[in-house]
C-alpha positions in Angstrom: 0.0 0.0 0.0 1.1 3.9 -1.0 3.0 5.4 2.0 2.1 8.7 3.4 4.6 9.2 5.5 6.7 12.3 5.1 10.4 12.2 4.2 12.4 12.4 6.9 14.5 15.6 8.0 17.9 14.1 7.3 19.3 10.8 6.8 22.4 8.5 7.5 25.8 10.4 7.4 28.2 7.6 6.1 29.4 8.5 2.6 29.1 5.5 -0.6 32.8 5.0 0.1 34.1 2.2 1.7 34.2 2.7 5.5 32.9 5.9 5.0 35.9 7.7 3.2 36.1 10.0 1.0 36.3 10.4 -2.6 39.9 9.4 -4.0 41.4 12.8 -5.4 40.8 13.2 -8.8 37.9 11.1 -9.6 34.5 12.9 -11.3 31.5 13.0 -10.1 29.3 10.5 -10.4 26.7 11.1 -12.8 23.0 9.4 -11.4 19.3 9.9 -13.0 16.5 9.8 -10.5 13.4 8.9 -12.1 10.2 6.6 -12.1 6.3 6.1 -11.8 4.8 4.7 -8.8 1.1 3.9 -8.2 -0.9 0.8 -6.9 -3.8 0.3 -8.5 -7.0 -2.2 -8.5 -8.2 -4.1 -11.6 -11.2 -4.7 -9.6 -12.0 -1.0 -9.2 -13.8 1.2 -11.8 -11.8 4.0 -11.4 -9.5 4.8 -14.5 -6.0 6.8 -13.2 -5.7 9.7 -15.4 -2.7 12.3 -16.1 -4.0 14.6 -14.0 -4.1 12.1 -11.1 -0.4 12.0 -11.0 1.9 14.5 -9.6 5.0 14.6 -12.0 8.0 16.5 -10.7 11.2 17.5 -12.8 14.3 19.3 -12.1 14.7 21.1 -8.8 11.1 20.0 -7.8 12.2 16.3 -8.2 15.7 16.6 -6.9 13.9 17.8 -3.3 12.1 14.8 -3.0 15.2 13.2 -1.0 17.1 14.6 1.2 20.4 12.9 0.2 20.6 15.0 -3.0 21.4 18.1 -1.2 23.9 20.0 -2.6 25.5 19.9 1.0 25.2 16.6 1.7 27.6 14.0 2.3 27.0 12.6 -1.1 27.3 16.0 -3.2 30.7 15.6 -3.6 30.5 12.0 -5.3 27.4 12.1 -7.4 25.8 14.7 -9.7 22.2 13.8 -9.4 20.2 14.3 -12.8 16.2 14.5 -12.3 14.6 12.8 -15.2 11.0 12.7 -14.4 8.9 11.2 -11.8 5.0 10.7 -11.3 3.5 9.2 -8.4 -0.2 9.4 -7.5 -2.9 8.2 -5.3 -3.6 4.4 -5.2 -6.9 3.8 -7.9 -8.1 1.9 -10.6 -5.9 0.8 -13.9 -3.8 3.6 -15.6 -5.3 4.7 -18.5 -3.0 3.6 -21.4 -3.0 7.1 -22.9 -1.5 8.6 -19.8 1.1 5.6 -19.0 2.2 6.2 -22.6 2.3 10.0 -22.5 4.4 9.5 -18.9 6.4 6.8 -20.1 7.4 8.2 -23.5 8.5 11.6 -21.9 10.9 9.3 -19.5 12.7 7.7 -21.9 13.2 10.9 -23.7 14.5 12.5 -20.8 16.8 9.7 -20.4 17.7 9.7 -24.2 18.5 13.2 -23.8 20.6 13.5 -20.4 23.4 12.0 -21.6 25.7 9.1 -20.6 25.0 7.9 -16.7 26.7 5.9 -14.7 23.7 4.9 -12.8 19.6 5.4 -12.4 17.5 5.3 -9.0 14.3 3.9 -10.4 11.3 5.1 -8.0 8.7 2.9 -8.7 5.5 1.2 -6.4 5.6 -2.2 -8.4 1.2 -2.7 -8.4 0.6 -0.1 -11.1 -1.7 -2.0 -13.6 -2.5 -0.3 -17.0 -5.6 -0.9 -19.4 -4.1 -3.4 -21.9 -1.2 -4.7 -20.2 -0.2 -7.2 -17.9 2.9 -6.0 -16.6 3.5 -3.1 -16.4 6.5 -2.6 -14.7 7.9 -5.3 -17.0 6.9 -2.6 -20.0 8.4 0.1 -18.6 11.5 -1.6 -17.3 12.3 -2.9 -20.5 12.0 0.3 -22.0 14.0 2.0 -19.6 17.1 -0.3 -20.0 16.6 0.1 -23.8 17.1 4.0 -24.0 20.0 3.5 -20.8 22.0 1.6 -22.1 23.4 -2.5 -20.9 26.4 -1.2 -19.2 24.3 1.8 -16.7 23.3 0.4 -13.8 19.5 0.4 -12.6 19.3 0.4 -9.1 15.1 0.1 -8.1 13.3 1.2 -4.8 9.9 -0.6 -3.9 6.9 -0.9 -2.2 6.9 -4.4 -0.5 3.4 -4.8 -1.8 4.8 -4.4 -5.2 5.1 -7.6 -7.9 8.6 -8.9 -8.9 8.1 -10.8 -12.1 11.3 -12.6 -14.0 10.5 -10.0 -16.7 10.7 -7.1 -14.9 13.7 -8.3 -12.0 15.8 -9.4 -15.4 16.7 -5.7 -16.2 18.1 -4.4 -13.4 20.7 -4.6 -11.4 19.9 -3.5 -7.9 16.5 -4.4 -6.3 15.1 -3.4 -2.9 12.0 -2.9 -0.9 10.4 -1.9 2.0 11.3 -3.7 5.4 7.8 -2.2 7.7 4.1 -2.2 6.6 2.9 0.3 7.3 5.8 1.5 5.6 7.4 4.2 7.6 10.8 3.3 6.0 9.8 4.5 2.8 12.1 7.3 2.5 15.0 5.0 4.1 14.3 2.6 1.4 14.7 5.3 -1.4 18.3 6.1 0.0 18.8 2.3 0.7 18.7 1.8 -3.3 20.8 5.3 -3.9 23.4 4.4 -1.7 23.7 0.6 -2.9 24.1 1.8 -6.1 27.2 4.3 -5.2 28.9 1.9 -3.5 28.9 -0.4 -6.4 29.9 2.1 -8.9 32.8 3.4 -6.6 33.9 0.2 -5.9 33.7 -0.4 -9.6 32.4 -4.1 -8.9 29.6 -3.9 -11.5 26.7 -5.9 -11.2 25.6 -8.5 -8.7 24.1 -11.3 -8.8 19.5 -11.5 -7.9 19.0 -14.1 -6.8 15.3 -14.0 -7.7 11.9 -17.3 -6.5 8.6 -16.2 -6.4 6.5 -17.8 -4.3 3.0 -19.1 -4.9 1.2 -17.1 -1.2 -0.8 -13.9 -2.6 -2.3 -12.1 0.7 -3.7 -8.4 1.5 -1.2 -6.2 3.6 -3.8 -6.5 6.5 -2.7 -9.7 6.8 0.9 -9.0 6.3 1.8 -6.4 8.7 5.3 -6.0 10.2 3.6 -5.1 13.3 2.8 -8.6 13.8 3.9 -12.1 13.7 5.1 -13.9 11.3 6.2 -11.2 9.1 7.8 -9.5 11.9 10.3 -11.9 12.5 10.3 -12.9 8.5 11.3 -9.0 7.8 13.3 -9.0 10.9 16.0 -11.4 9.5 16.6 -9.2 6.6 19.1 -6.6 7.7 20.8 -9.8 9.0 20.9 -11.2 5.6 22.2 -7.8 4.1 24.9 -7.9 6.6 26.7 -11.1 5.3 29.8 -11.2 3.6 29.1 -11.5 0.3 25.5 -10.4 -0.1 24.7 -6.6 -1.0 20.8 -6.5 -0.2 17.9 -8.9 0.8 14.0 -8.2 0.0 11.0 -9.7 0.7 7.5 -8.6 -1.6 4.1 -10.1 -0.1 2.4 -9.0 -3.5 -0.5 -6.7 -4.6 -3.6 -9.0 -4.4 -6.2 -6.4 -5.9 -5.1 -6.8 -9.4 -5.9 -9.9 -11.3 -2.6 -10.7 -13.4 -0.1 -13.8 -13.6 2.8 -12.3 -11.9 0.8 -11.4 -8.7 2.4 -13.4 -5.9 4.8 -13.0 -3.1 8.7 -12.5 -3.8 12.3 -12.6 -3.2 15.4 -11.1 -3.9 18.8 -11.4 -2.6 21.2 -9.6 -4.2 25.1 -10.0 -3.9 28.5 -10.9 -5.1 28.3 -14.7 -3.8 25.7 -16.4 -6.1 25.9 -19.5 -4.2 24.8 -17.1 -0.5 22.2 -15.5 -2.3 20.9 -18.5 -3.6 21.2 -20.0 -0.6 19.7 -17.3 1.9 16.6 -16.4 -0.8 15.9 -20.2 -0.9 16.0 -20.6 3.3 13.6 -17.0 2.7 11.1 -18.4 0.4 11.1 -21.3 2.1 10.4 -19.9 5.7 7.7 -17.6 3.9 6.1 -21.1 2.3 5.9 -22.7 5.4 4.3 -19.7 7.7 1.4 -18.8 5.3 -1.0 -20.2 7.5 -0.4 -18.1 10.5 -0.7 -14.8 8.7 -3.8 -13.3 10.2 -4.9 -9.9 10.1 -3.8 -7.0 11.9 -7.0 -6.5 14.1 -10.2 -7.6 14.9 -12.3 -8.4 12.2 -16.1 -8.6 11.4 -18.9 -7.4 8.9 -19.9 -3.9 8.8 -22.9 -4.1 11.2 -21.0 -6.3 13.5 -18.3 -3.6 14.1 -21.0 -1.0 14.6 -23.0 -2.9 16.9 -19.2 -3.4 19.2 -18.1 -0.2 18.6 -21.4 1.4 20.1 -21.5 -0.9 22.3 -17.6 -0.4 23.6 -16.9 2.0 26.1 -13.0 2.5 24.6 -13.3 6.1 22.4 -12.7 7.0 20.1 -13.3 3.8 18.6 -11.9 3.5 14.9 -13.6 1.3 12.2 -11.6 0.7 8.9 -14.0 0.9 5.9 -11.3 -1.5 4.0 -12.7 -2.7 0.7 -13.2 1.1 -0.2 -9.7 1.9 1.0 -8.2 4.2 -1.9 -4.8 4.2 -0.9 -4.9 0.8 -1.5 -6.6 1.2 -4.9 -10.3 1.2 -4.2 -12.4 3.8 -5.8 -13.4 6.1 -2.2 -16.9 6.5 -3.3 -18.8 3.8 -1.5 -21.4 4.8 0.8 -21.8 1.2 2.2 -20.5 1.9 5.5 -22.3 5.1 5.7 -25.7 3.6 5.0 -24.9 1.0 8.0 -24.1 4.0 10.4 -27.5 5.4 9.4 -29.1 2.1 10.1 -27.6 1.5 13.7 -30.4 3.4 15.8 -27.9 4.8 18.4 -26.4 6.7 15.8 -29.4 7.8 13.7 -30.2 9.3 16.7 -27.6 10.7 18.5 -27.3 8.8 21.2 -24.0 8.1 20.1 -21.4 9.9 17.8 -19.7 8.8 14.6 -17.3 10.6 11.8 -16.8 9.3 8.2 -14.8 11.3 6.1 -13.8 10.5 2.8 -17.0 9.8 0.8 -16.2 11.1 -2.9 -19.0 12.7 -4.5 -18.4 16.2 -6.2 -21.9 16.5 -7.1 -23.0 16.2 -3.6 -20.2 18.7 -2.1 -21.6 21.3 -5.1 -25.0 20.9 -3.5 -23.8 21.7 0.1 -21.9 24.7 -1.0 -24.8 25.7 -2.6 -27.2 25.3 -0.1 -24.6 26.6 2.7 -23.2 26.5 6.3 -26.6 25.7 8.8 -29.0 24.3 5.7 -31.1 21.6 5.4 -29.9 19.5 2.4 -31.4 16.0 0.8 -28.8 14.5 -0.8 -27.9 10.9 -2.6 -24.3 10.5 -1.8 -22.0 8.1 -3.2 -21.5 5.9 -6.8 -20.4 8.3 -9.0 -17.4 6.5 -10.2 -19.1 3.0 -8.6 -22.6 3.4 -9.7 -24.1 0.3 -11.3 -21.2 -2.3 -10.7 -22.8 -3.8 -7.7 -25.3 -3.9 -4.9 -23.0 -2.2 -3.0 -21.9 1.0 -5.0 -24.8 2.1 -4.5 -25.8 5.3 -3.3 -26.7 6.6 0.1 -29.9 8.9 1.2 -28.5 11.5 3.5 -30.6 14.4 4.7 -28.9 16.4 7.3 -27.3 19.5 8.3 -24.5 21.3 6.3 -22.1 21.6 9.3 -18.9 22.4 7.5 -17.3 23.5 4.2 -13.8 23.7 3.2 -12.4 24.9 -0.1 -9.1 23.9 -2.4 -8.2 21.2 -0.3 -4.3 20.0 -2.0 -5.8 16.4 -2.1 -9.6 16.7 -1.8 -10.3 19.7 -3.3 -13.8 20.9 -2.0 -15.0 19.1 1.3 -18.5 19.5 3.2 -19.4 18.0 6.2 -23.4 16.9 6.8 -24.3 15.8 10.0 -27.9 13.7 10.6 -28.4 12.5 14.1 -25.0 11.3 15.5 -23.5 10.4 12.3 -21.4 12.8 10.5 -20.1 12.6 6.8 -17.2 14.1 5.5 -17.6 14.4 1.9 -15.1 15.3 -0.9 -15.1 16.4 -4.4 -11.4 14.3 -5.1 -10.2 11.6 -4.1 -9.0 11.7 -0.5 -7.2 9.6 2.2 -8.0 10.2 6.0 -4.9 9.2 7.6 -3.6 12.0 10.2 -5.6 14.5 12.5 -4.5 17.7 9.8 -6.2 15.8 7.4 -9.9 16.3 9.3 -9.4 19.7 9.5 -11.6 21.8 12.3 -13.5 18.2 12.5 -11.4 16.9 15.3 -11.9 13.2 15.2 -11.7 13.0 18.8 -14.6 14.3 19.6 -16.7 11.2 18.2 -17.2 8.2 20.1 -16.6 6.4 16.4 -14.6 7.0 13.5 -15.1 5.3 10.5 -12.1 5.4 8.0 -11.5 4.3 4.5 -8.6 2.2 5.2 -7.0 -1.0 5.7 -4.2 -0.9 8.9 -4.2 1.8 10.5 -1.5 4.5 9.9 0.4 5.7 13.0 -1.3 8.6 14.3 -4.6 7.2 13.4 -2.9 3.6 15.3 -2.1 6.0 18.4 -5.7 8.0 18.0 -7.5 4.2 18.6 -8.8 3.3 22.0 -9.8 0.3 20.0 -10.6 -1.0 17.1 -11.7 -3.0 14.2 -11.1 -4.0 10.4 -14.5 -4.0 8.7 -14.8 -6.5 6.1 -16.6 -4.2 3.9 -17.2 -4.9 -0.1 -15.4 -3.1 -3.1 -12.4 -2.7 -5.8 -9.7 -3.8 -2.7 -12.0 -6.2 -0.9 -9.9 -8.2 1.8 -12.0 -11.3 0.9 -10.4 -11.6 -1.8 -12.5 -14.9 -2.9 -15.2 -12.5 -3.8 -13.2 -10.7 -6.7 -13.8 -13.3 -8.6 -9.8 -13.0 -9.7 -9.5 -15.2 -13.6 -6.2 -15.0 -14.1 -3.7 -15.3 -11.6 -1.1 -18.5 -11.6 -2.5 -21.2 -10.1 -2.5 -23.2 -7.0 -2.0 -20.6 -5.0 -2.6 -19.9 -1.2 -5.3 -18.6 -0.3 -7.0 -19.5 -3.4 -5.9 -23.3 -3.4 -5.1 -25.1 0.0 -6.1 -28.6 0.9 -4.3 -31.1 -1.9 -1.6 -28.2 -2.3 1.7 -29.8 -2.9 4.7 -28.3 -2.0 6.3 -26.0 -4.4 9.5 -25.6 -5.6 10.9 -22.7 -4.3 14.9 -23.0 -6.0 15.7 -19.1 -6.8 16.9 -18.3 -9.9 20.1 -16.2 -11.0 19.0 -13.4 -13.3 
């Protein structure tokens, strides 16, 4: 799933050199691209990612991303950094092809066009899907190494619950991921890949070896969580792994389960200068992966939507948070569901007011125009939800809400226009753009503290939301990221494969490969 975390202030002071020196007099600068496209997104949601979803950065803009690029920083004096061009944008449905082509084509250009480089940090998620291919990153990849050159070396920094396919691994030379989920390394991982790759360029001892298996275990990151046994001790051992003589990085991928393509499955990748280690520790990897599949269980208390009403109202822990998950859009789902809201309606504590609840994050321009309209204090009668969802199931669609406009809030940077309607206990944070609810700023003069519930469109919850919980529970609501995942009704994946397949499942062979 997308990170939101911000980048931190500074990072790491040890230079690319080894044992921290530095750079032998005489020798240029490094020169390094820093480009990419990173987005997760659902084939099971009917939202289509357009360009204007997408935040593309170039030059100075992209360069500030990351902190280790400063111009004082401790690698300024051993790498020119060259921006190329970068895009990243809020988890959703496929990319349309049209805008993955305009992106993509204006990369490679860039790349054309900067000139030899000794290496490229490749930004990328890993889950972006695009109308009318099947792997994406394979696509882009392969273009990117075409226009690059053999001899540059591609150094790639991923989201965990990216895919690795043979395709995509083959071109490049580097490969790492994140180590937590939620993924507050994110910006650690980044520098992970840009400081692997100077130390192989300085060193000047090429490529490594990937030791690359997939491994046939697709599950959600609920169920996947570093916070949480077994993946906290599986993700535990890799810093060990990356420590050993002879091996340069180690990475573990759980797979994005939310898009229904062949090379959707759980991964890994030890990279390093002994093929016969990195063989050896990505088999024992795989392996140990294989054989804990069973005890992966989710990251909180589950239930069905009325179920985690009726506890939460029932609780006396506040506030009490309830993840809306199948409509999660940082995950990929399309954030216009009203299926939760219509159960908070239907709970009669809430309806009226004996108890409290929040749920921000509906998407529904049409009905935000309407509040604005009416104005702060009014009356308004509104059907809220579907717009992008409308027609694709029982469950898209929309909500009756009459109630009172209690708050507006213009040009959010995310959400654009939001308005707040409150009827009984229960009130709805709606937004004309896509929008994720994952810190307090993000409620605005709604302080979600105030509520004995809060219902959120997401999966885990993110850290302040994590600390914000007196309690809580993972609602396993309907929609394009659905943690059931037996209800997506998934056609084309690889198969057996756990979840999907269990009883009669032999074991597989899990011998890595050298790419």
């Amino acid at each position: 799933m997308a990170s939101t975390a911000p980048r931190p202030a500074d990072g790491p002071a040890a230079g690319p050199y080894p044992d921290g020196a530095a750079a032998p007099p005489g020798r240029r600068r490094l020169r390094i691209g820093i480009g990419g496209m990173s987005i997760e997104s659902s084939t099971f949601c009917p939202h289509r990612t357009t360009y204007d979803d997408f935040r593309v950065t170039r030059g100075a803009e992209l360069l500030d991303r990351y902190t280790w690029t400063a111009p004082d920083g401790d690698l300024a004096e051993h790498a020119e950094w060259v921006p190329l061009l970068h895009a990243v944008s809020l988890p959703g449905g496929p990319v349309e092809r049209g805008t993955y082509d305009r992106l993509k084509g204006e990369l490679i250009e860039r790349l054309r066009r900067a000139g030899p480089l000794d290496g490229l940090v490749y930004d990328i998620h890993g889950a972006m899907s695009v109308v009318g291919l099947e792997d994406a990153e394979g696509d882009l990849t392969e273009a990117v190494r075409e226009a690059i050159g053999p001899d540059t070396l591609i150094s790639a920094a991923m989201d965990l619950h990216g895919n690795v396919s043979r395709r995509f691994a083959g071109r490049l030379d580097l490969i790492t991921a994140h180590r937590l989920a939620p993924h507050e390394d994110a910006w650690e991982t980044r520098e992970r890949a840009a400081r692997k790759l100077l130390e192989r360029l300085v060193s000047g001892r090429g490529r490594p070896h990937l030791a690359w298996v997939q491994i046939p275990v697709l599950l959600p990151g609920e169920r996947t969580s570093t916070r949480l046994e077994p993946a906290k001790s599986l993700y535990g051992r890799l810093a060990a792994v990356e420590a050993m003589d002879g091996v340069v990085d180690a990475a573990i991928w759980v797979g994005y389960p939310w898009a229904d393509e062949p090379r959707c499955r759980a991964a890994v990748v030890v990279t390093g200068d002994d093929p016969v280690l990195a063989v050896e520790q990505a088999r024992s990897l795989a392996r140990e992966y294989w054989e804990v599949r069973r005890d992966f269980a989710f990251v909180g208390p589950t239930g069905g939507a009325d179920e985690c009403v009726a506890e939460a109202v029932a609780s006396s822990a506040r506030p009490f948070l309830i993840s809306d998950s199948g409509d999660n859009p940082t995950a990929g789902g399309a954030g216009d569901l009203a299926y939760m809201l219509g159960r908070l309606l239907a709970n009669e504590d809430l309806a009226t007011g004996r108890a409290t609840a929040l749920h921000p994050g509906i998407t529904d321009p049409a009905a935000v125009a309407e509040c604005f309209a009416a104005g702060p204090g009014a009356t308004v009668r509104l059907s809220v939800g579907g717009g992008i969802s409308r027609g694709t199931a029982d469950h898209a669609a929309p909500c009756e809400l009459t109630g009172e406009v209690v708050a507006l809030r213009r040009d959010d940077p995310v959400g654009g226009d939001l308005a707040a309607v409150r009827h009984g206990g229960v009130t709805a944070i709606l937004v004309s753009r896509r929008k994720p609810f994952h810190t307090l700023a993000d409620f605005g003069e709604l302080d979600p503290r105030g509520y004995d519930l809060v219902v959120v469109k997401i999966g885990y919850l993110e850290p302040e939301l994590y600390d914000l919980a007196a309690d809580w529970r993972l609602a396993l609501t309907p929609g394009g990221v659905d943690q059931d995942l037996a209800r997506l009704g998934h056609r084309r994946l690889v198969r057996p494969l756990y979840p999907f397949d269990d009883e009669g499942f032999e074991v597989p062979h899990l011998e890595p490969m050298l790419l």
